[in-house]
N, C-alpha and C positions, 0 to 999 in steps of 0.2 A: 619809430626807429626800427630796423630792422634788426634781427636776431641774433647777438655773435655766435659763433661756431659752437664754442664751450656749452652755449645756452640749448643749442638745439641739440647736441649732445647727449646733455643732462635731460632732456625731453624724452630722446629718443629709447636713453635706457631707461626711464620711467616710463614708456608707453605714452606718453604723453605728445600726439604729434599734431601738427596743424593738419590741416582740411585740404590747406591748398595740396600741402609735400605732399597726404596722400591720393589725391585727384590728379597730378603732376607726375608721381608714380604708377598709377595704374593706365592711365593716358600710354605713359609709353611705353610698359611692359605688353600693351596691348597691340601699338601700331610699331613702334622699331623692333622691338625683340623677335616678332617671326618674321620680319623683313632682314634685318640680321642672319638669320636662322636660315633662311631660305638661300639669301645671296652666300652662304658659307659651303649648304649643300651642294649648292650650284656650281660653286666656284669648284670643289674635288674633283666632281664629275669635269667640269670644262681639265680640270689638270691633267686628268687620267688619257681624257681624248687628246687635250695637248701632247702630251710624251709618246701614244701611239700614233698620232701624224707626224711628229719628230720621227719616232723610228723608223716609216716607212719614208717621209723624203730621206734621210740620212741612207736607209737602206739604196734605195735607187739611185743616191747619187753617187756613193762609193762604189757601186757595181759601175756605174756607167761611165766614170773616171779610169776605174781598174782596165775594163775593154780599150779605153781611149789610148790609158799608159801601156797596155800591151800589146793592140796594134802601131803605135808611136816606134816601139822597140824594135817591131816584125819586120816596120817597113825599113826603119835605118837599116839593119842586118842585110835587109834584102836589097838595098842600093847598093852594101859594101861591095856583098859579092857580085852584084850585076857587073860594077866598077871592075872587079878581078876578073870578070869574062870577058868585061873588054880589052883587058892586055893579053888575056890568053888569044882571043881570035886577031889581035895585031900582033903577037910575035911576040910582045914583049916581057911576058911572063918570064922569063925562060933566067933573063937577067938584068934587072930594074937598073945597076948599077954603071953598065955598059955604056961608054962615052957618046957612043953613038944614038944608042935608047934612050938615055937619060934626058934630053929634049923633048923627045915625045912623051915620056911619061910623066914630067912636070907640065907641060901642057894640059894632059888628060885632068893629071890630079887640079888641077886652077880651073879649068872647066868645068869639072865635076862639083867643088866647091863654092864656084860665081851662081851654080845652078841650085843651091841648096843652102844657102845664103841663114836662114832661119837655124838648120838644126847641126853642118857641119861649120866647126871653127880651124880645124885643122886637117891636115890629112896626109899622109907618108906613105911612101912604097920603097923598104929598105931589104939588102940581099942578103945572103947567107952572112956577109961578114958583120951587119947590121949597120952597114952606112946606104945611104939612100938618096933620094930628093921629098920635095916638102911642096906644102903651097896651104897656104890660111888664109883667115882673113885679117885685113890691117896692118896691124903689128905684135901679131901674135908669136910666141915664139916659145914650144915649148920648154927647148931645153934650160928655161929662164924660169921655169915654177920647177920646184923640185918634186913637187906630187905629182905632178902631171907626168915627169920624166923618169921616175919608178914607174910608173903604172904603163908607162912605154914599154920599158925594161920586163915588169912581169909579162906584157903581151907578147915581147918576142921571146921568152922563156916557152910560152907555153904555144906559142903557134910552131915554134919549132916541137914541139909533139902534139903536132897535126891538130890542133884546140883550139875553136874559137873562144876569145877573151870579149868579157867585159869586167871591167874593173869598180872599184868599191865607187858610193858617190863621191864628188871633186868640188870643192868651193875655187872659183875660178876670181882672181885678183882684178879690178877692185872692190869692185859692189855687191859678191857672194855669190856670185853666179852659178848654180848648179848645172854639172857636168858629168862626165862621165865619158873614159875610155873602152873601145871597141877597138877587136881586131880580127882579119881571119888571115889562116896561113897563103902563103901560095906557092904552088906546086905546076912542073912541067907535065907534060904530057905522059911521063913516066911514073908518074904520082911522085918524085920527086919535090924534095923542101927548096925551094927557092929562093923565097923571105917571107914577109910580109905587107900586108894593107893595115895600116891601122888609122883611127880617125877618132879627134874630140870632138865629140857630140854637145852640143850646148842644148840641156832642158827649156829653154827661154818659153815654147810654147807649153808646152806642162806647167812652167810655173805662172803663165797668165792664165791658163785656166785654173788653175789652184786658188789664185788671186778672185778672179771672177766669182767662182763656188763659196770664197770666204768673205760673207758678205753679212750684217744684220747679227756677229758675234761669233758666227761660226765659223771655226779654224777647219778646213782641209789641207790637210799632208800624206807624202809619202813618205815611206821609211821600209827599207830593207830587212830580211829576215831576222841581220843580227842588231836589231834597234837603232840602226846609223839614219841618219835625215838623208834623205835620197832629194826630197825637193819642200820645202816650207817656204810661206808665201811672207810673212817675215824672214826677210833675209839678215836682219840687224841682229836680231837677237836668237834665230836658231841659223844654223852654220852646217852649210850640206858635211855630213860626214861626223857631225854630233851625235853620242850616243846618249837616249832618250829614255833606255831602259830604266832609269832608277828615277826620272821626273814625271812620266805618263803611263797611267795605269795600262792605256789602250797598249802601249807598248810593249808593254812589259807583260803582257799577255799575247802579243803574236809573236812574239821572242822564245814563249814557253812553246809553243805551238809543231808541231811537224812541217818538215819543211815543203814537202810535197802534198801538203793537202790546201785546197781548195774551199774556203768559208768564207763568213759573210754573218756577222752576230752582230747587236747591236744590247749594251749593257749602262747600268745606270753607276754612277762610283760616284766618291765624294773627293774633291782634289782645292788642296792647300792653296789657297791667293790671298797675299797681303795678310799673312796670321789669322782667316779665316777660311771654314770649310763651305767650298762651293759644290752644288748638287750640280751633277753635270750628267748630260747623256752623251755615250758615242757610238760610232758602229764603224766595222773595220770590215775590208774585203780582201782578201790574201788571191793573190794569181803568181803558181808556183811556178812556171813560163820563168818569169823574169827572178824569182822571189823575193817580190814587193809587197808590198801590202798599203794600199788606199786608206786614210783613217778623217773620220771627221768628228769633229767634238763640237759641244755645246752647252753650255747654263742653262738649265732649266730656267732660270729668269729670265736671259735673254729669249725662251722660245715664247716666254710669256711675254713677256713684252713686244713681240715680232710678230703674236699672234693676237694682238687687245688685251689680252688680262689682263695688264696695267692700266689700261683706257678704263675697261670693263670697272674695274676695281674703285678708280675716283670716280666714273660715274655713280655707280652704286654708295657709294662715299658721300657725294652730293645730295643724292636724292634721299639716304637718310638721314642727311642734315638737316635739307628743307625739312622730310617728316616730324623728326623730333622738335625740330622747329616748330610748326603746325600744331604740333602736341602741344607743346608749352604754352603756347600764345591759347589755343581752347582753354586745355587744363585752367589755366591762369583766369581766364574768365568764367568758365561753369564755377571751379572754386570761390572766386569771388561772388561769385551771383549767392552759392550757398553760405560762405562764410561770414558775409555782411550782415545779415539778419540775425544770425546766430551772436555776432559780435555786437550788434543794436543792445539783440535781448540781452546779453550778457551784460552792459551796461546799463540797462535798466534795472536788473536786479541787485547789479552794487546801488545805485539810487536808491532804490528804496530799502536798504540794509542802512544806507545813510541815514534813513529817516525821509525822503524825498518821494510820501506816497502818491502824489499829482504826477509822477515818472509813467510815460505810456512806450513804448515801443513802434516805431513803424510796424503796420501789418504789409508784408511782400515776401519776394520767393517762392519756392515750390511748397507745393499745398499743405505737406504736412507741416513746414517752418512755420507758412503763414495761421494754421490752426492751432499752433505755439504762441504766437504769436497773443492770438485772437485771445486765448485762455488765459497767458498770462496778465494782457489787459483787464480781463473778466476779473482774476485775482487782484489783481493791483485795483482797481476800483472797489471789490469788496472791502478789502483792509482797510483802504483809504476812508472808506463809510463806517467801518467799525471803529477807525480811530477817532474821528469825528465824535459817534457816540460816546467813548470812551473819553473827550476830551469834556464833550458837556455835560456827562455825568459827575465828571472830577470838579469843575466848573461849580454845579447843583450844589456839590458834596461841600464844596469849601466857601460858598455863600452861605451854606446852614450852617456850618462849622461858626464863622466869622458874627453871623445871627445870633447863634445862642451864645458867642461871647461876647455880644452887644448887651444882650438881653441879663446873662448874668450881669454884666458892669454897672447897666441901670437899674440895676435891684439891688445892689450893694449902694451905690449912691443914694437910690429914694429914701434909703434909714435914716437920711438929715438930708434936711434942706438946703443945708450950709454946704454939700459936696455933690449936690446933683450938679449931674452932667460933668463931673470933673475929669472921670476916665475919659473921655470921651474928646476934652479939650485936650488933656496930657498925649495921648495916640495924634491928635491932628497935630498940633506943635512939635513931637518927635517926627512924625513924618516929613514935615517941611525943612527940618534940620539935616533928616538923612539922606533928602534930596537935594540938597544941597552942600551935603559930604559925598556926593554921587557914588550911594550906595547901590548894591545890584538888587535889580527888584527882589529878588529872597531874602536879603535881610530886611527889605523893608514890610515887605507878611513879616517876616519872623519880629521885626522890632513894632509894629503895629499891635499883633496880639499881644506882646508882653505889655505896653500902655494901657493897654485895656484890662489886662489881668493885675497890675501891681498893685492892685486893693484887694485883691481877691481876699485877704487875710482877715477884714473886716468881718465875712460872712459870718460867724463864730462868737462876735460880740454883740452883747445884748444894749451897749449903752454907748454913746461918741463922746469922747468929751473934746468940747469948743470953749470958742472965746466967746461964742455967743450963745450957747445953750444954758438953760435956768435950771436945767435938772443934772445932774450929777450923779454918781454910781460910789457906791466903796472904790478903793484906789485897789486896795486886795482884788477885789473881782473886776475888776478891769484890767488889773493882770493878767488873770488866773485863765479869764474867755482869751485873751491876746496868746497864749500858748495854745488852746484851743483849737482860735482857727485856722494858725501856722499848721495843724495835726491835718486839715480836711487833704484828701488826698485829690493829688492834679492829674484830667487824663493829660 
């Protein structure tokens, strides 16, 4: 029956352990434990190189996104004004408003718009008094968002002092659409204010690439100098125009930052998810052009996982299982191979503590067990031969014993004739009674010799007296010898 807990326990703090547990134990201290040991160094170094290939794609992709988002910006700017050179070399700069221009310049601007389809949604060209003509796509219609038609309002604030505008990010109704107002002045020939060009830019290509880049756990965004979401590829849950400085470290550090400098860092932080602290890496690229800033983040779990160390990990998981496995199942039989003989012999010598000296041991096992073996046999046969002698000599001892109380018996009898052999009849007669009170053979030695001895008392008198003896003694001295030979001492 196997061992309970409590029991191996108590073994364990007595020093007292099995053969197998410690065969079972050194087995594996020997094969898992530097396999362990190994796959643990291994695994740092894989981490360490994991987080430096994390920083260097994270680095090349934020730069390469920052370039994308600031030629993106270069070129819109640079259709605006293209667009404003072509009302200048048609005439129509001069007054967008005019019943007669305003034809043509709704034309331009729907052409100009049907041609650009992807990044303009809107587009105006309004005159000094800030009334104008329009042209979008669909059914867009700015003065129907109220953010959109402030950030109108600040563009002709400030193109009326000669400024090109771009405005903060825009969440565009319904599906979050990130956007953003542009505008530049326009002026006659005279350098004259005349109105404005202004146009909603829809980010949609920025945010399929953001999309695309955020792939395998890792979030790319943009976000403006003053921590606002310029463009997140979750649109549900971050909202162009969100200010991010007090939930993302990366944020909240190009927020600290100068607004005209130009970096590109890539840092390790720990960031709160679901009441626990998640180890994350990220890297941020600032281009002060626009001043945006490119950021992309990541869990070190997820790079581990994106990169096998989770693969890497249950492999290694497996193959120590098998190992320990392998272990066990050896362990279990070399221990058995040693513990069975040991356990023979240990049975052997409760045997013969039984008393059980014919008990031998199998001889098997490794050579020193089986020359344990071999010896213990050697002793258990010596004993075995000693007890033997020591049975026949006890044997010897209690036939002479039994002999000389024959032999007394018959000499107390031969004094008359009239009681020989009577000890002798008395002992058989009581034997056959006390085998037949099925006494245990010790009482019947023990009830044997006293038959034989219950005259002993005679020895002592010199004279018997019978019914049939002719000679007679004094009755005085036939006493006086009966006291006599009650005195002879018994061994």
């Amino acid at each position: 029956m196997a061992d309970s807990i409590p029991s191996i326990l108590t073994r364990l703090r007595s020093g007292r352990v099995r053969i197998l547990w410690l065969v079972l134990g050194a087995l594996l201290l020997v094969s898992a434990l530097p396999i362990g040991l190994y796959h643990r160094q291994v695994l740092e170094l894989s981490q360490e190189k994991l987080v430096d290939t994390e920083r260097v794609q994270q680095t090349e992709l934020t730069r390469s996104l920052a370039q994308e988002v600031q030629f993106f910006e270069s070129n819109l700017t640079q259709q605006l004004i293209s667009q404003r050179q072509i009302l200048t070399l048609t005439g129509l700069i001069d007054n967008v408003t005019d019943p007669v221009a305003e034809p043509k310049v709704t034309r331009l601007l729907e052409n100009f718009v049907d041609s650009n389809r992807n990044s303009f949604i809107y587009l105006t060209a309004v005159g000094r008094d800030g009334k104008g003509t329009t042209a979008s796509q669909g059914n867009f219609r700015a003065e129907q968002d109220p953010f959109v038609a402030k950030a109108l309002q600040r563009a002709f604030v400030s193109c009326v002092q000669s400024v090109k505008f771009r405005s903060d990010p825009l969440a565009l109704a319904p599906d979050n659409r990130p956007a953003f107002v542009m505008a530049v002045p326009l002026k006659d020939s005279q350098d004259n204010f005349t109105g404005m060009l202004a146009a909603v830019v829809s980010l949609d290509p920025i945010l399929h690439r953001l999309q695309d880049a955020s792939v395998r756990g890792r979030a790319v965004f943009i976000v403006d100098h003053y921590g606002h979401i310029v463009a997140h590829p979750d649109t549900q849950h971050f909202v162009p125009g969100e200010d991010l400085s007090d939930k993302s470290h990366m944020v909240a550090q190009i927020k600290a930052l100068p607004k005209d400098l130009r970096n590109t860092e890539t840092v390790r932080f720990t960031q709160k998810d679901n009441n626990r602290q998640v180890e994350m890496v990220g890297t941020y690229s600032t281009f002060p052009e626009v001043n945006w800033a490119v950021i992309s983040e990541r869990s070190v779990d997820e790079a581990r996982a994106d990169a096998g160390v989770t693969e890497l990990n249950q492999q290694a998981l497996a193959f120590v299982s098998v190992v320990v496995l392998v272990a066990i199942l050896f362990g279990y039989f070399f221990a058995v191979g040693i513990s069975t003989p040991i356990r023979s012999l240990a049975a052997s010598t409760r045997a013969i503590s039984r008393g059980e000296f014919h008990q031998r041991t199998p001889v098997r096992g490794a050579t020193e067990i089986s020359e344990l073996a071999e010896n213990f046999n050697l002793m258990a046969s010596d004993i075995e031969e000693y007890i033997e002698k020591l049975k026949e000599a006890a044997e010897e001892n209690r036939e002479l014993f039994i002999g000389s109380i024959r032999m007394l018996a018959a000499a107390i009898d031969e004094k008359d004739p009239y009681t020989r052999g009577h000890s002798g009849r008395v002992a058989k007669y009581s034997t056959i009674i006390a085998q037949e009170l099925k006494l245990s053979p010790e009482a019947l030695d023990k009830l044997k010799i006293a038959a034989l001895l219950h005259d002993v008392g005679k020895i002592g008198v010199d004279c018997v007296r019978s019914r049939n003896s002719k000679t007679c003694c004094q009755a005085s001295n036939c006493t006086t010898n009966t006291w006599t030979a009650a005195a002879i001492p018994m061994a």
